[in-house]
N, C-alpha and C positions, 0 to 999 in steps of 0.2 A: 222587345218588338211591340209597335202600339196594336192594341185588340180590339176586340169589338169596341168595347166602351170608348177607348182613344178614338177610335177612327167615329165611331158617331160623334164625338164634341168636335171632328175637326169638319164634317158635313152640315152642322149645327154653325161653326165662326163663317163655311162658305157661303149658307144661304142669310148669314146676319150679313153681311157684308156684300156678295155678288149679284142676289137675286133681284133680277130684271137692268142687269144694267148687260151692255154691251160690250163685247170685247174688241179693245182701238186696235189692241197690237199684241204683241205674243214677244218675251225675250227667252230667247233658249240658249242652250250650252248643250254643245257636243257631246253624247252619249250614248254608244253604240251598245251599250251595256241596260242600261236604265229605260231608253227608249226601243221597246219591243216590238221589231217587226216595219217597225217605219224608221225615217229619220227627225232629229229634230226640226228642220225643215216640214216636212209634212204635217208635225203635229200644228206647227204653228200657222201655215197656211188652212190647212181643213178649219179650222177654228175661229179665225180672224174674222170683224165683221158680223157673230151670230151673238145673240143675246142668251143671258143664260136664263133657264125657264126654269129651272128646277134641278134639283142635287138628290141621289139617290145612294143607297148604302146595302151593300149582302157581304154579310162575313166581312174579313177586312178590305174589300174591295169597294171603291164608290168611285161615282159617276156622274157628270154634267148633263144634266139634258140643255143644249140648244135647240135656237130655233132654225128654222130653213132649212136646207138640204144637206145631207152631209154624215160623215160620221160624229159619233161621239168619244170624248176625253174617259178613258177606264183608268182609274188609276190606284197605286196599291204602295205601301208605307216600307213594306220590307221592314227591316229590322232597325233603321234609323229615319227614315223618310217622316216628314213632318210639314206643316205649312207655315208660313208668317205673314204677317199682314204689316208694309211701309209703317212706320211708326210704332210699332208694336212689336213684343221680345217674340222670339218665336214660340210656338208651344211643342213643349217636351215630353215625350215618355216617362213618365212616373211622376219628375218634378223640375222646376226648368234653373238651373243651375245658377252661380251668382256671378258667372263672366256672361251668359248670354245676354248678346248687344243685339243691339238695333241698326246697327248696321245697313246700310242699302246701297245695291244689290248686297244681298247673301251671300256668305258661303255657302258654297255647294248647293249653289241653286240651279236648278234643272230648268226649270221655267218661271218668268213671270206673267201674270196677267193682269194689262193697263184696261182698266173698266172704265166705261161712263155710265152715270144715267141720264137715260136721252131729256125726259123728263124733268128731273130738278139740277141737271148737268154735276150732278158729285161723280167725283172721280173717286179711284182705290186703285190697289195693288198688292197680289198676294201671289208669294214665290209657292215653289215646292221644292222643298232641300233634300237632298241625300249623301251623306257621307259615305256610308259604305257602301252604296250603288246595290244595294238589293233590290230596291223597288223595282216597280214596273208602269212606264205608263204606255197604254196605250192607246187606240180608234178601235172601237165597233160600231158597228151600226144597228145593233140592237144588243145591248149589253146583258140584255137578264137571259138573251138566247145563246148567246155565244160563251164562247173559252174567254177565262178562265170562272164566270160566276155560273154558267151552265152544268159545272162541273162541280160546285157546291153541293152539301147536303144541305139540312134545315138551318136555319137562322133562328135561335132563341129567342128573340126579340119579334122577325118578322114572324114567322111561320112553325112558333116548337108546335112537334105533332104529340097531339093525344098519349094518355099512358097505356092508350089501347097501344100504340101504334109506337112508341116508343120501348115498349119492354122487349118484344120481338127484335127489335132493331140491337140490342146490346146484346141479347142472350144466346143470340146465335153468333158471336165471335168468343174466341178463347184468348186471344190480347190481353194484358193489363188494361183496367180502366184507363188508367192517365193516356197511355196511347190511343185509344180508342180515342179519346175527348182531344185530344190534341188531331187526328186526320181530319182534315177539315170538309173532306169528302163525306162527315158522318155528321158533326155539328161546326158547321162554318162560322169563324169569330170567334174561335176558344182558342188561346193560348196558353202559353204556361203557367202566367196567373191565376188566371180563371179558372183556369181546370181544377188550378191546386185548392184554388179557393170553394169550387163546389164542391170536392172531395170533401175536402174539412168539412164543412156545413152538412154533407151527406154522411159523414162518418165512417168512409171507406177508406180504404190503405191505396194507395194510388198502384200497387203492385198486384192488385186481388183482379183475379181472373174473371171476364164478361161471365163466363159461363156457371161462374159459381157465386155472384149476387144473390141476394136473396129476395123475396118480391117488396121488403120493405125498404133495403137496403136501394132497389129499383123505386119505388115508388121516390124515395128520397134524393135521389139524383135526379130524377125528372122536372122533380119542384124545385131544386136549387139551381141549379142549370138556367134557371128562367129568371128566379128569385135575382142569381149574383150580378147576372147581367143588364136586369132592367133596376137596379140599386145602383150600380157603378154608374149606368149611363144617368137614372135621375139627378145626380150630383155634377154632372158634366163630367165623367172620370176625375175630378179633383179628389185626389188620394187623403187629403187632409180634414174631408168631410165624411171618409168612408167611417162604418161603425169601427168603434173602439174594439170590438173581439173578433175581428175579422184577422186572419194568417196574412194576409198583403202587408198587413202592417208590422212583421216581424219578420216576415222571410227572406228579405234581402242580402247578399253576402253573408249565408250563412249564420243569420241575428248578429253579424259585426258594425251592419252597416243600418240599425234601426235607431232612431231615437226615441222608440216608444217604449213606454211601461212594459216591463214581461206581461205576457199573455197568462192569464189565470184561468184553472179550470173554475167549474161552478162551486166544486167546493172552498175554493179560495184557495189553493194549492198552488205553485205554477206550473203551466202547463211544458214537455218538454218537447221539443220542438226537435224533430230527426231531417236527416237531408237525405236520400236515395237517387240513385241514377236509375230513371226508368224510358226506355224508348231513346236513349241518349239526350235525355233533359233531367235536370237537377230538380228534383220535387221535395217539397218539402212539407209536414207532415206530421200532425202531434199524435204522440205513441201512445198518450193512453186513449183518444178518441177514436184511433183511427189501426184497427188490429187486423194484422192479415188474418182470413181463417176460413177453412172450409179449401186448402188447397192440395193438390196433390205433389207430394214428394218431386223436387226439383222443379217448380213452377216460377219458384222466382225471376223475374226478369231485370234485376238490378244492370243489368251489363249491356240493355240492348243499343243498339248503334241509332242514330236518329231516322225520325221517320220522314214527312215531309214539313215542313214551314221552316223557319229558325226563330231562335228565340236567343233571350241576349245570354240568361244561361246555359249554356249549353258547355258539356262536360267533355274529359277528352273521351277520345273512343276507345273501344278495349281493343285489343293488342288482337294482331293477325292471330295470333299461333292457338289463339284461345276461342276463337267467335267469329264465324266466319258471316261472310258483310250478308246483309237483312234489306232487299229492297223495295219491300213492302208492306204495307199492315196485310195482308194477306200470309204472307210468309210467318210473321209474328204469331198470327192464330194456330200454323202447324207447329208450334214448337211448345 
């Protein structure tokens, strides 16, 4: 699923390419599923005719601002949603593979937008695709007040809060970390990458309980939390520029599917690389940096069922007769 970082480089190709031109025309496809709460029709009449003034991003959600009257485009990636631009391959989640065509219209395209600028009359054209229809696009009329960004906690990027203000926020849930960093009602734009990736860099066991961090162990989340994310987004998310000791670059299909160098600890050893199911996501995990401890008998959460967002790993769930279904990060902290 593309994350904060993805979703800011694709806020970043929209205002390279859209910003101050005009939208001639809207081409849409049928989507009772993708299109939330309106139909494709509405999206493209409310829209038609308004220039775009500005492009805005919270958590993995962004938004057009137009001009005139009217609502605005919300829109959200879901687990395969992406954009592309006429003459240009589309841009992928993680890496853009060696059949993606250029093609036009797209597959699986949700919509297109025909731009002019009034000004120097350049045109463009930039779809949004969705294959497996997870996205969501929708109309508010003030997106930072309404569902679904209203409903956000902090943004890394916009808005991480203080480690006044931060410590209190983790200490008081009993969850695994990794599920805490994955609700995104707590830090908005953290998927499964991410999180995995700040764990590592914090040194925490993605299974270790909010309530029994330590305050260094907290201090260290805080600062990586901020650190992975404005790193990713520096580089454009282009994964081939991320640093050489970073876990993104070996946690794919279980290290079948990396073509990097083993990951080395500092002593020149390699480092070994574990995979666990936690919050029903696949996290993965170097065992000597990163030690469960300080938990109480039976705390482990390896089996729990997922929480909210998806993500492309995602494990199966554990069996009825064992775990019964979990439909909250609430629920998770009584257990």
């Amino acid at each position: 699923m593309p994350e904060l970082p993805e979703v800011e480089r694709a806020v970043k190709q929209i205002k390279r390419l859209a910003l101050n031109k005009t939208i001639q025309r809207v081409e849409t496809t049928e989507d009772n599923i993708v299109f939330s709460g309106i139909t494709h029709e509405d999206f493209a009449n409310e829209i038609t005719g308004r220039k775009i003034t500005g492009v805005k991003r919270y958590g993995k959600s962004f938004y057009l601002e137009l001009d005139g009257q009217g609502k605005l485009p919300v829109l959200h990636f879901g687990m395969t949603g992406m954009l592309q631009v006429k003459g240009e391959k589309p841009m992928y989640y993680k890496e853009t593979p060696k059949s993606a065509s250029t093609d036009w219209p797209p597959r699986f395209m949700k919509f297109i937008l025909h731009m002019r600028d009034e000004r120097t009359q350049a045109t463009a054209e930039i779809a949004f695709m969705d294959a497996r229809r997870l996205g969501k696009i929708r109309l508010r009329a003030c997106p930072d007040k309404e569902t679904p960004i209203s409903e956000l906690g902090f943004d890394p990027i916009l808005c991480m809060p203080s480690l006044e203000v931060f410590e209190p926020l983790v200490m008081k849930r009993s969850c695994p970390i990794k599920a805490l960093l994955l609700d995104q009602s707590f830090s908005a734009g953290v998927g499964n990458w991410v999180a995995d990736e700040i764990l590592y860099h914090s040194r925490i066991h993605p299974e270790q309980r909010c309530n029994t961090l330590t305050t260094t162990q907290i201090g260290n989340l805080h600062r990586f939390t901020k650190f992975v994310c404005e790193t990713a987004v520096s580089v454009d998310a282009d994964a081939t520029k991320f640093p050489e000791d970073w876990l993104f670059k070996h946690r794919w299909g279980k290290g079948k599917k990396t073509k990097a160098d083993p990951l080395k600890l500092a002593s020149g050893d390699f480092a070994t690389i574990k995979w666990v199911t936690v919050g029903g996501r696949t996290s993965a995990y170097v065992a000597e940096l990163q030690q469960l401890s300080n938990q109480a008998p039976g705390d482990s959460e390896s089996e729990l069922p997922a929480l909210t967002d998806s993500d492309p790993e995602v494990s199966q769930p554990p069996s009825k007769k064992r775990v019964r279904k979990i439909h909250s990060l609430k629920e998770l902290d009584k257990q």
